[in-house]
C-alpha positions, 0 to 999 in steps of 0.5 A, spaced: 687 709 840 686 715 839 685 718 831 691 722 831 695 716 833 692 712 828 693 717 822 700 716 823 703 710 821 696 707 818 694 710 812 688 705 813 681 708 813 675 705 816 668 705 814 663 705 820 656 701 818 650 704 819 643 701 821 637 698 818 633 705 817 626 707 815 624 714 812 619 718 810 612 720 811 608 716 815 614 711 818 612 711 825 606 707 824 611 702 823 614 703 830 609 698 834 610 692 828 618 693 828 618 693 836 615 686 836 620 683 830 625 686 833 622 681 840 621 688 845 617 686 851 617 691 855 621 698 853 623 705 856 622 710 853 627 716 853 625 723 850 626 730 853 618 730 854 617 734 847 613 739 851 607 742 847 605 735 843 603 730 843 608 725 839 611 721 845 603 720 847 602 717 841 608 714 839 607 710 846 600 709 846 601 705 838 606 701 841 601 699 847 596 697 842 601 693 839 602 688 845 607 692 848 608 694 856 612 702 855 616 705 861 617 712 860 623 717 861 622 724 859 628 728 863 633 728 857 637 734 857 639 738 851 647 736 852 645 730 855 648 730 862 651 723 864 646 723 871 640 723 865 643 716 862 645 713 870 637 716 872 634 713 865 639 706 866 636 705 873 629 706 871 631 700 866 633 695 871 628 697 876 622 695 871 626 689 868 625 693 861 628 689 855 628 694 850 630 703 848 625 706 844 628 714 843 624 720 841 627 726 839 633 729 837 641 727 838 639 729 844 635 722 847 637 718 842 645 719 845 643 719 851 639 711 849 645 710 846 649 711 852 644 708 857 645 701 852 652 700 853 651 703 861 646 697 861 651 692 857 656 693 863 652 692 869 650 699 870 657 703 870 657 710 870 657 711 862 663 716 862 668 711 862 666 709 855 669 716 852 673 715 847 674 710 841 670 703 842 671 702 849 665 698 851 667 690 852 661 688 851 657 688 844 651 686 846 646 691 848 639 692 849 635 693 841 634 700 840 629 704 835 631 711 835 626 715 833 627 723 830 623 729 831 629 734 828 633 734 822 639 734 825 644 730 829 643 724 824 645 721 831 640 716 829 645 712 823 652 714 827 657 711 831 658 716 836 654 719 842 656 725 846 654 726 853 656 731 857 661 729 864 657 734 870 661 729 876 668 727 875 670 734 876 663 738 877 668 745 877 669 744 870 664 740 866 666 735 860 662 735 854 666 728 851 665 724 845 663 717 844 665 712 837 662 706 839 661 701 833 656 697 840 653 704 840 648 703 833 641 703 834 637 697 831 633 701 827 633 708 825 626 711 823 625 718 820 618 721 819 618 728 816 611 729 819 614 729 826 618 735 825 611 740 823 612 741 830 619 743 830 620 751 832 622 756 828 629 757 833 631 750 833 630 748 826 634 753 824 639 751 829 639 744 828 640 745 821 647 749 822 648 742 826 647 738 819 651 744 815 657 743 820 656 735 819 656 735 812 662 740 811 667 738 816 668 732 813 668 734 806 675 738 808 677 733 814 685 731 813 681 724 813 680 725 807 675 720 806 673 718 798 667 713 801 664 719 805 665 726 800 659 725 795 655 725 801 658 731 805 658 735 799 651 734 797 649 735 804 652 742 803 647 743 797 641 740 800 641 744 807 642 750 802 636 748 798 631 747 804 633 750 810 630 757 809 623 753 807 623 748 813 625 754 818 620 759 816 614 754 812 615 749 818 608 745 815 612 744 808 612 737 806 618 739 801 622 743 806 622 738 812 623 732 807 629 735 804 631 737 812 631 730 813 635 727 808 640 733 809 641 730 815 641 724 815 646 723 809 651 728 812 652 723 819 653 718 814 659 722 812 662 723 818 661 717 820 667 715 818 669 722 815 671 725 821 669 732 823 673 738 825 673 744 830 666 747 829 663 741 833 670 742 838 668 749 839 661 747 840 663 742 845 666 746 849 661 752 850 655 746 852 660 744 856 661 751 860 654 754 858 650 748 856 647 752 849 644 748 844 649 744 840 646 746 833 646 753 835 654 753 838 655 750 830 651 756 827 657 761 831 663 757 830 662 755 823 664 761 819 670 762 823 672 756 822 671 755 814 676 762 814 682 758 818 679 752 815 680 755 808 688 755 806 689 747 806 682 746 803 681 752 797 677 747 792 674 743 797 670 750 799 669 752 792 666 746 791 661 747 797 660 754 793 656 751 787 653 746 791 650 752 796 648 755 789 653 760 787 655 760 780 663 760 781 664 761 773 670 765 772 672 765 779 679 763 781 678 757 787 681 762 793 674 767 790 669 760 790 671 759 797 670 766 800 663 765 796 661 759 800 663 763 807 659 769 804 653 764 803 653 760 809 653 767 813 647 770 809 644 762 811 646 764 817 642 771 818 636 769 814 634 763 819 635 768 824 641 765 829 646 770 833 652 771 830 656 771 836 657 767 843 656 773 847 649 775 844 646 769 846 642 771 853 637 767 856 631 768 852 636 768 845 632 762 843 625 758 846 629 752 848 635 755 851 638 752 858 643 757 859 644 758 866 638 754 868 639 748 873 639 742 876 646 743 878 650 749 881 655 749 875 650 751 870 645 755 875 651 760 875 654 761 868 648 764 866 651 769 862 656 767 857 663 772 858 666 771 853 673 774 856 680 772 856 679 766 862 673 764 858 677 763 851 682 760 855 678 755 857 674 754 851 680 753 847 683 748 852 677 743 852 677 744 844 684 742 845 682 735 848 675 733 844 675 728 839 673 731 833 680 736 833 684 731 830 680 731 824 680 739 822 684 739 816 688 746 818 693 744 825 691 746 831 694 748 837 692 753 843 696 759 839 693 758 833 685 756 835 685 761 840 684 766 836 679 763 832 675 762 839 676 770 840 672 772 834 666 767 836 666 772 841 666 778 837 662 781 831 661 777 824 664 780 818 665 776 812 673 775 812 
């Protein structure tokens, strides 16, 4: 059953759970000593390859030393495609693994979180899992989710998202998966692994927290459990982002980074989120840019439509963001917290529009890179009205829609994707 089925004859609400997690400096030591609690005997290891360190060596090397046979999978796309999680399923079953290890951002952990409920039903292809608990079986593989961004929060949530690249290869899917199966056994959030983080991708994935702490702040959800986090989420983002971004190897900042993001997953967990994450859905589905960064572009534009169903919720999120809202009317505060999520956004230095977004915008960037034709000719992002169509339609049909607090329809989200096209100005 879909939310927006739910919403109407059940007021009832429900509050996902979370997994065991450990946090802060020097927390990934912990991970060989866990696993053998945990009765790992041999693990696939799922990361993106984390190019340029050293960690997943490590990481692998410590889990050896602690008795544990390791089988490495590091082909993990951002966006990760659903033949990542068939390719990383059959690794597993040839090399009669027990156990998932995921290193790195939403990305591998996502993928893992696929590639477990794959592996709970016999290996089937994990796009028939997209929806709200469609898996049968909620006995899984153990799994420790392993962050090296402060982004997704994937680690703590009950969704994964993957991108469908073979139902209809023409046109690419990015769906999400809510999946109270899917949690990981154990999250571990290190601040020390994210000194390696670069400038563009922490920045990115800090508009990704910002998103997750925002949306259900103002979702039509309305969820009391969740708002306390979202809120503070938005002011902790705001305290540490600049500083994480432009002094990487400050404890402080990443720390702060840390916890921003994982308390904002935990608010939408049961939250819910809204538009931001459809829209960035859709342009990683067509364009497979980063997920982070497709957020930072849609967000000010979707606060502004957001805006007249949610006037105080977005003055409360001025003051956290640290403007001083004394003597402004709410309508006034609101239009304050636009304005400080734009200069947030110019000082980490992200593009203010989709169509500025070129194959060396950013260090990490897949746009028109392969392996498959689709996304080896898409390597401009037009921006014109075929591609807002589109765009809109696959917004139109993601999971995160119904929870936007302001309606949607083609007619009224349209223009919202058109101006992610054109140039910023604070409206």
């Amino acid at each position: 059953m879909q939310v927006e089925e739910l919403l109407k004859p059940f007021p009832i609400k429900e509050f996902h759970p979370f997994p065991r997690a450990m946090m802060g400096p020097g927390a990934h030591e912990m991970i060989g000593p866990e696993a053998l609690k945990l009765g790992f005997r041999k693990t696939l290891i799922m990361t993106s390859g984390l190019r340029g360190t050293d960690i997943v060596h490590k990481i692998a090397e410590s889990m050896k030393y602690h008795g544990l046979e390791v089988v490495v999978y590091d082909k993990v796309e951002s966006n990760p495609k659903d033949y990542n999680v068939m390719d990383a399923v059959g690794m597993y079953q040839e090399n009669a693994c027990d156990s998932f290890v995921s290193i790195g951002g939403g990305s591998s952990h996502d993928a893992c979180k696929g590639a477990r409920i794959s592996v709970a039903h016999d290996g089937r292809s994990v796009n028939e899992f997209e929806g709200f608990n469609q898996s049968e079986n909620p006995k899984n593989p153990p799994h420790i989710a392993v962050s090296t961004t402060a982004g997704t929060g994937s680690e703590t949530s009950w969704a994964y998202v993957i991108t469908d690249t073979t139902t209809d290869p023409e046109n690419p899917h990015k769906y999400v998966a809510f999946d109270d199966h899917c949690l990981a056994t154990l999250a571990i959030d290190d601040p020390v692994l994210y000194f390696d983080c670069p400038v563009d991708y922490t920045a990115q994935c800090g508009f990704d927290v910002l998103a997750h702490a925002s949306e259900p702040y103002v979702s039509r959800l309305d969820f009391p459990p969740s708002l306390g986090n979202a809120l503070y989420a938005v002011k902790m983002t705001a305290e540490h982002l600049r500083q994480a971004v432009w002094n990487g190897q400050d404890l402080a900042g990443r720390q702060g980074m840390m916890y921003a993001q994982y308390i904002a997953a935990q608010a939408f967990n049961s939250g819910g989120l809204g538009i931001i994450h459809s829209i960035s859905h859709a342009v990683s589905a067509f364009y497979d840019t980063h997920h982070g960064l497709n957020n930072a572009i849609a967000l000010p534009r979707v606060w502004a439509f957001n805006m007249p169903t949610q006037y105080k919720r977005f003055a409360d999120m001025a003051a956290a963001m640290g403007v001083d809202t004394h003597g402004m009317t709410d309508v006034q505060a609101a239009d304050a917290a636009l304005a400080a999520a734009i200069r947030l956004l110019r000082d980490v230095g992200i593009p203010e529009k989709f169509t500025d977004v070129t194959q060396d915008s950013y260090s990490k960037n897949r746009l028109g890179q392969g392996p498959t034709p689709f996304y080896q000719g898409a390597s401009v992002i037009t921006g014109d009205d075929k591609d807002v169509d589109r765009i809109t339609h696959h917004v139109l049909g993601d999971a995160c829609t119904p929870g936007n607090p302001k309606e949607c329809t083609f007619e009224t989200v349209r223009p919202v994707v058109e101006h992610c096209m054109m140039a910023l100005r604070h409206i």
